[in-house]
C-alpha positions in Angstrom: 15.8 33.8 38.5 15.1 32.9 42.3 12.6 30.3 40.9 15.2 28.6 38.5 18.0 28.7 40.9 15.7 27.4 43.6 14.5 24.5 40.8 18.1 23.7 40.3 19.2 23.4 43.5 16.4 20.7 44.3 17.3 18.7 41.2 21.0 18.4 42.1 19.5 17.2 46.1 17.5 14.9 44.6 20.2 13.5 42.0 22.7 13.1 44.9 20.3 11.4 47.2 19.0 9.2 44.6 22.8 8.1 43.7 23.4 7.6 48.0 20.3 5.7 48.2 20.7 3.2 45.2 24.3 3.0 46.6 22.9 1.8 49.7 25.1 4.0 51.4 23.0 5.1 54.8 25.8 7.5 56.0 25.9 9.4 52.9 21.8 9.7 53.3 22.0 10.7 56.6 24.8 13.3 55.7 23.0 15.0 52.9 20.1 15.5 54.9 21.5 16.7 57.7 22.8 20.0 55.7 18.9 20.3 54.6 16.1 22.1 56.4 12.6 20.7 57.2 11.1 22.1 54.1 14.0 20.9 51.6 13.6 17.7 53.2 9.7 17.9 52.6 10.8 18.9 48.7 13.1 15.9 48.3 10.2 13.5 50.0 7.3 14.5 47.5 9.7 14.2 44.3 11.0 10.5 45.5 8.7 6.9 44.6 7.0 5.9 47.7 10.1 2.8 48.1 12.5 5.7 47.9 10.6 8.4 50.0 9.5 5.9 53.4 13.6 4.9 53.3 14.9 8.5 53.6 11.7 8.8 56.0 13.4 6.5 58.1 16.8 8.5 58.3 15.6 11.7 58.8 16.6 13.8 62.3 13.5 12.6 64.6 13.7 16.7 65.5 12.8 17.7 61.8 9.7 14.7 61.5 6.9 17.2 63.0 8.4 19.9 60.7 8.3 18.3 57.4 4.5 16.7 58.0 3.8 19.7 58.2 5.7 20.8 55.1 4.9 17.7 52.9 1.3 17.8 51.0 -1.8 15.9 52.5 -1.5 12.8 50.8 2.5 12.4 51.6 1.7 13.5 54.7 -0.5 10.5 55.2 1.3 8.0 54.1 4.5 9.1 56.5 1.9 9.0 59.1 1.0 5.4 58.1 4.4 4.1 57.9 5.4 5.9 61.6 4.9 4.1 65.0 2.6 6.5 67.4 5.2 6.8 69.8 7.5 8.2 67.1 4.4 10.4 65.8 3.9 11.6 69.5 7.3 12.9 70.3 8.1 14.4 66.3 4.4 16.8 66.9 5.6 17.5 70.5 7.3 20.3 70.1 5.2 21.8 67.1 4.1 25.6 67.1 0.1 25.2 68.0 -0.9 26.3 64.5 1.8 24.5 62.8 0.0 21.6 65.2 -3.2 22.5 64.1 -3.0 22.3 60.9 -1.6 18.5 60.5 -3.7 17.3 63.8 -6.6 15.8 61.7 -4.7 13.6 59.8 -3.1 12.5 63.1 -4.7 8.5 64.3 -6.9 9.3 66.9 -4.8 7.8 69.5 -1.7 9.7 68.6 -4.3 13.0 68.7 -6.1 11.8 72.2 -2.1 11.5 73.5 -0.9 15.1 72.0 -4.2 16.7 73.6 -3.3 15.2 77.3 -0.2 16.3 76.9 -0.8 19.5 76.0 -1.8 22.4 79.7 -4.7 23.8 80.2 -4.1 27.2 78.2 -2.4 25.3 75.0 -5.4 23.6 74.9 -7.8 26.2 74.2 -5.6 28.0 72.1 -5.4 25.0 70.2 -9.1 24.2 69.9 -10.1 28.1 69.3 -7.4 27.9 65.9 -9.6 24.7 65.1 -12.4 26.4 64.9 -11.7 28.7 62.2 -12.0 27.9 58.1 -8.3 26.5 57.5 -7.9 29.3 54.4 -8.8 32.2 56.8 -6.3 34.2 58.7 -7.9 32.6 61.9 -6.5 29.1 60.7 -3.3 30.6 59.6 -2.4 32.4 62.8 -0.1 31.3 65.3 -1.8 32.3 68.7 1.6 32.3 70.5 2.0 35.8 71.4 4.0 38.6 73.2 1.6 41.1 75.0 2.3 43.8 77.0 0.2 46.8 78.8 0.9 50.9 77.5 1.0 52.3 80.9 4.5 50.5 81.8 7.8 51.7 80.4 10.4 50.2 78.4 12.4 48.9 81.4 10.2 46.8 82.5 9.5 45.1 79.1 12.8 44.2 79.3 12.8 42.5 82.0 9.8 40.7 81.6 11.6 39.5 78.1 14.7 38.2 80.2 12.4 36.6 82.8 10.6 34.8 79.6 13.5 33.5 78.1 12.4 32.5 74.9 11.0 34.4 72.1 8.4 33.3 69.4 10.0 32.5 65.8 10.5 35.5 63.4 9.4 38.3 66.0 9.5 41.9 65.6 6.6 43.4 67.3 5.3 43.3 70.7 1.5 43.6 70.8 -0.4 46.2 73.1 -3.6 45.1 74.9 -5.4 46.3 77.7 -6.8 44.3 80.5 -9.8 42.7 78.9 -7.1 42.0 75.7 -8.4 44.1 73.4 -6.0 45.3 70.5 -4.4 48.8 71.2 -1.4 49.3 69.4 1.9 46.9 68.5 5.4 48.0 69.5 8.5 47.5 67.4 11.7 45.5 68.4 13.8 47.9 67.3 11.9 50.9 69.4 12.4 48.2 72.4 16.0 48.1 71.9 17.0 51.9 70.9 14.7 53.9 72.7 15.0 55.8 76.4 14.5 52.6 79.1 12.7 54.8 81.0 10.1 55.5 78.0 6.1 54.4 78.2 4.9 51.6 76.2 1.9 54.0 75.3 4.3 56.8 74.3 5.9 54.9 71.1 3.6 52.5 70.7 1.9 52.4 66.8 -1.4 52.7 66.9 -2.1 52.7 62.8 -0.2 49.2 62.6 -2.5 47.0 60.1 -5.5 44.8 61.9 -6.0 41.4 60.2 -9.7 41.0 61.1 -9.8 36.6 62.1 -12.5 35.9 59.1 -10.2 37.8 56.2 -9.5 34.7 53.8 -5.8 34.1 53.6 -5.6 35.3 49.9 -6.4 38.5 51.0 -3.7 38.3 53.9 -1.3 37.8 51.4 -2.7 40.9 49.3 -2.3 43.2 52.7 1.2 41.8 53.8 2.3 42.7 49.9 0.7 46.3 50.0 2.0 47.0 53.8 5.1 45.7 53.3 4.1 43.6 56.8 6.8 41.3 58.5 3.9 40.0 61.2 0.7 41.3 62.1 -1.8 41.0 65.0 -5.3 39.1 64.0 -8.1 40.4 66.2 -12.1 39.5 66.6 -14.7 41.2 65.2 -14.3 43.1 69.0 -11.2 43.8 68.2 -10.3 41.9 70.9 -6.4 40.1 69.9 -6.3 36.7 68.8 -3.1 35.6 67.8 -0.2 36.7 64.9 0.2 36.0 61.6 3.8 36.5 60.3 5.3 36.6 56.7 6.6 32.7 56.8 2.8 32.1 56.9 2.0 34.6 54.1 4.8 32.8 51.6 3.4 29.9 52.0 0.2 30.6 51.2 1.4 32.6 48.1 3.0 29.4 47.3 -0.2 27.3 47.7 -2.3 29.3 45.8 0.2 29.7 42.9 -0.1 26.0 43.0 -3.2 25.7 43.3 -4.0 28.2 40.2 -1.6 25.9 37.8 -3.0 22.6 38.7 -6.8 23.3 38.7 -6.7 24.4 35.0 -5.9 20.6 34.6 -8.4 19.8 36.4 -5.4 18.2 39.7 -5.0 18.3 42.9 -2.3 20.3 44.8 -2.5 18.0 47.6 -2.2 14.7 45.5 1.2 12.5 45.7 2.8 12.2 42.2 3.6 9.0 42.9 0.4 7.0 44.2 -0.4 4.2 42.9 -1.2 4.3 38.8 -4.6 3.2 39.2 -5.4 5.5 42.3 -4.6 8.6 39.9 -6.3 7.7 37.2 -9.3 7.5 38.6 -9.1 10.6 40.2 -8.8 12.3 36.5 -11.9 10.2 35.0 -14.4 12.8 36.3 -12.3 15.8 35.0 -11.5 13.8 31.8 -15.4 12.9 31.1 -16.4 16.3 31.7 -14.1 17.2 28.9 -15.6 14.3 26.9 -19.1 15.7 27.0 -18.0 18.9 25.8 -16.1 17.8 23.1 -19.3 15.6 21.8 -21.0 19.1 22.0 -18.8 20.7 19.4 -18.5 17.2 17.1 -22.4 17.3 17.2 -22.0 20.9 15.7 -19.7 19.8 13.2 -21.7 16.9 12.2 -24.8 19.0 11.5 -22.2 20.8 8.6 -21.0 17.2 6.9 -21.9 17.3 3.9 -19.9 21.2 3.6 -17.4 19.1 4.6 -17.9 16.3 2.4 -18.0 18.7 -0.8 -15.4 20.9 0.7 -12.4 19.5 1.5 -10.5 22.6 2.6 -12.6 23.8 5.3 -11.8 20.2 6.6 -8.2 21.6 6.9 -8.6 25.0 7.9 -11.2 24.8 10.8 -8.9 23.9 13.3 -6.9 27.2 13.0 -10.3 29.4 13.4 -11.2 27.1 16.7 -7.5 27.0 17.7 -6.9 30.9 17.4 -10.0 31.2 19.1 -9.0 29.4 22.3 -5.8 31.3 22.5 -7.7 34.7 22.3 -10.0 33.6 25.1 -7.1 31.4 27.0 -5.6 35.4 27.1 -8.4 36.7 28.5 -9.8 33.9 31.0 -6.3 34.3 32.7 -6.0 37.7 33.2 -9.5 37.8 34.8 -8.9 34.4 37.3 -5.5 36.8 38.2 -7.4 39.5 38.9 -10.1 38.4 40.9 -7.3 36.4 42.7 -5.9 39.2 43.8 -8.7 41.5 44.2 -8.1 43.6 40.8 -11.1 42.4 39.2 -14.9 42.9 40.7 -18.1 43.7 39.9 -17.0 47.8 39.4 -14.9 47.3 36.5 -15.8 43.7 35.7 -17.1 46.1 32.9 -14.8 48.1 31.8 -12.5 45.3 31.6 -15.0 43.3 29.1 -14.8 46.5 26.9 -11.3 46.4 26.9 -11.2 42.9 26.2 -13.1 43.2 22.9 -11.6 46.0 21.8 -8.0 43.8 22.1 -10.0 40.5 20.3 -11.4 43.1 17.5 -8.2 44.6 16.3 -6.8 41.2 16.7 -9.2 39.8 15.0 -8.9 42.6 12.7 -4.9 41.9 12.2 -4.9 38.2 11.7 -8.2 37.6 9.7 -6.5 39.6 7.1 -3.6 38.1 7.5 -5.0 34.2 7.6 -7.0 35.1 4.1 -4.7 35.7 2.3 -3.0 32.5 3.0 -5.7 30.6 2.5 -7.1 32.7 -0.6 -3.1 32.2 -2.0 -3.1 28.5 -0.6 -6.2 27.4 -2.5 -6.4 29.9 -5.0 -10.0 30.7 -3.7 -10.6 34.6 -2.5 -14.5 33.2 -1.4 -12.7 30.8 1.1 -10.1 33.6 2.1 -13.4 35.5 2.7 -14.3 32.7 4.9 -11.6 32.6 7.1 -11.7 36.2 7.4 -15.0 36.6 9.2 -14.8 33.2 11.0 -11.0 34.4 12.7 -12.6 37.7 13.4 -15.7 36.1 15.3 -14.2 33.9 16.8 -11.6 35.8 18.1 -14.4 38.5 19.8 -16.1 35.4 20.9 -13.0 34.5 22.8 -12.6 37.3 24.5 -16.1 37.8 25.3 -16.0 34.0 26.9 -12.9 34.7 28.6 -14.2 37.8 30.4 -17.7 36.9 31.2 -17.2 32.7 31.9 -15.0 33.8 35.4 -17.3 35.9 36.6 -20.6 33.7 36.0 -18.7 30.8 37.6 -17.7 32.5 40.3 -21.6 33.9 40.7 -22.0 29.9 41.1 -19.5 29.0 43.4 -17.4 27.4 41.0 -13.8 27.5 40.9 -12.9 29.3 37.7 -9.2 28.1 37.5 -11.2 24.7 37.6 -14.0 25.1 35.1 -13.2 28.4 33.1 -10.9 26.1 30.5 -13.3 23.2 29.8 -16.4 26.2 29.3 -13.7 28.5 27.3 -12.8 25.6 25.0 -17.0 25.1 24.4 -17.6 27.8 23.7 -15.2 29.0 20.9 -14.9 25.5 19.6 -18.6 25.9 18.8 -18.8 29.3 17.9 -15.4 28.8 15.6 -17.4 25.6 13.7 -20.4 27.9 13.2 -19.0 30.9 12.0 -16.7 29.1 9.5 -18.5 25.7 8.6 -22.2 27.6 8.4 -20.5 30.6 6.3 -19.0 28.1 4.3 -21.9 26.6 3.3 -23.7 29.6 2.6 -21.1 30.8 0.5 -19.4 28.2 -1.2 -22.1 25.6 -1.5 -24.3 28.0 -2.9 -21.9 29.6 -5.6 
């Protein structure tokens, strides 16, 4: 219901701003987006035509532009970079978060990046450069290394003062994180036990010292998967001496979730998350020629197997007809199958300890589904064409195919993954093989055993 509304409400943004900007009407522009935040206004930018998207560019607050590179995908991002003078570019990235910074800096020119850099101090700096230096998808590229420390031999008092004395506070915080002098993690302390507890309390009396540890190389996947099981609003990252890093807090997580639910939709076709709908024509079709070939070869592969049954065909007209529902109910069964594995070992439900149980599982479902509708498809045919040999057919064709799927769907994940290969990427085109051939062989070759030879 959140989704819909959410899908709604950037349809109606978008209609309204497509009506002020064919108007020509820059005050009504400027208005709209001034009630929207940086990521609606990133939203609105990837759903307009490049003409459309550079002229609300243009009118956007300066104050949001660092916020919505960084919200936009890569391509958008680059071509808002392209169409923005450095100075501009300089001052919109100025007063970025450093991992918010980090993660657009490369597709920064490299005199804009050389100018952010000098004016960055000496301790920003190496922040900056240690967040580079971690994979992008691990929870050392997602953290933000801005944080609040304090020592568990003071008391509450003085945290409070050192707070005032600070001033400002990092976005979305709610713990305070306890080091000791060489910064090594020893506990966090809650806002609220800041705010409620005895002044004259010590930090090391209330402090939690079971809080959950993101370790800097955990992928960010698995982040996710431990701010959804802890129920986590921020969280310290630490080094493999435990010694704190940085925080990573639930804004980070969401988006995450949201890439990788992206990601998982668009693979299966074989797409990018970070492409821009609206490049150029040729620019994107070109991009799907590899992914469209590879689908080419395969379906060669199965027309070859079909080939090598012509002449069943030829003599038999009806198999000509009916094949397409053995392959086609096929794929669904193993379409099931392959998507509840790539779920699972997304999120860590799935591994090499029940990989098996799960396969057993699996063909029990495609056998008593197979079972159910091989029955039910004979008769049709057997009623359709008055021919209880063909309805025989069908039977043992649905029923293999449909334990083929499911055998496909729960081993192709998990060999692909063995190989490095994406299976939200691959599994489809392999699935599709595989019970496209087996469907043609089980029906086409029992057909001509059966009914050629009566």
């Amino acid at each position: 219901m959140a989704e819909q509304q959410h899908e709604e409400k950037t349809a109606r943004q978008l209609d309204r701003l497509s009506q002020a900007l064919d108007s020509g009407t820059e005050h009504k522009v400027r208005k709209l987006l001034k009630n929207l935040s940086a990521a609606e206004i990133g939203d609105l930018l990837e759903s307009l035509p490049i003409a459309k998207r550079l002229a609300v560019w243009e009118l956007t607050d300066p104050a949001l532009d660092g916020d919505v590179l960084v919200e936009v995908n890569d391509e958008v991002r680059a071509s808002l970079i392209r169409d923005t003078d450095h100075e501009e570019l300089i001052a919109a990235v100025d007063d970025l978060d450093l991992d918010d910074l980090a993660d657009i800096l490369d597709d920064l020119p490299d005199a804009v990046i050389s100018e952010v850099l000098r004016s960055l101090d000496r301790q920003d700096r190496e922040r900056l450069v240690h967040v580079l230096s971690y994979a992008e998808d691990s929870a050392g590229g997602l953290m933000d290394p801005d944080v609040l420390t304090i020592r568990p031999d003071v008391t509450l008092d003085v945290v409070l003062r050192y707070l005032r004395l600070r001033g400002e506070l990092p976005d979305a915080f709610d713990l305070l994180f306890v080091v000791d002098r060489n910064g090594h993690y020893l506990g966090s302390l809650k806002l609220s036990e800041l705010l409620t507890k005895d002044p004259g309390n010590m930090v090391s009396d209330l402090m939690d010292t079971t809080a959950k540890v993101i370790p800097v190389d955990m992928s960010d996947s698995q982040v996710a998967l431990e701010f959804e099981h802890h129920d986590l609003l921020s969280a310290p990252v630490v080094d493999m001496n435990h010694v704190l890093l940085g925080r990573i807090t639930i804004d980070d997580v969401v988006d995450v979730i949201r890439e990788d639910a992206e990601h998982s939709v668009l693979t299966m076709a074989g797409l990018d998350e970070e492409d821009d709908m609206f490049a150029p024509a040729m620019q994107s079709a070109a991009r799907r020629w590899i992914w469209l070939g590879v689908n080419l070869v395969t379906a060669l592969m199965a027309a070859a197997v079909l080939y090598a049954f012509e002449p069943t065909l030829d003599q038999i007209v009806a198999t000509a007809v009916l094949f397409p529902i053995v392959m086609s109910m096929g794929g669904i069964a193993g379409t099931q199958t392959l998507t509840l594995m790539i779920r699972g070992m997304a999120t860590g439900q799935v591994s090499t300890r029940n990989a098996a149980a799960l396969l057993r599982k699996e063909l029990a479902v495609g056998l008593l589904n197979g079972i159910v509708f091989s029955i039910l498809i004979a008769a049709i045919a057997a009623l359709w064409y008055h021919d209880m040999y063909l309805g025989l057919v069908m039977a043992v064709a649905i029923l293999v195919n449909l334990i083929a799927g499911a055998l496909a769907g729960a081993i192709v994940p998990v060999v692909l993954k063995r190989m490095s290969i994406d299976p939200a990427l691959a599994g489809g085109v392999v699935l599709t093989t595989v019970t496209d051939v087996i469907g043609i062989v089980a029906f086409i070759g029992l057909a001509t055993f059966l009914l050629l030879g009566r």
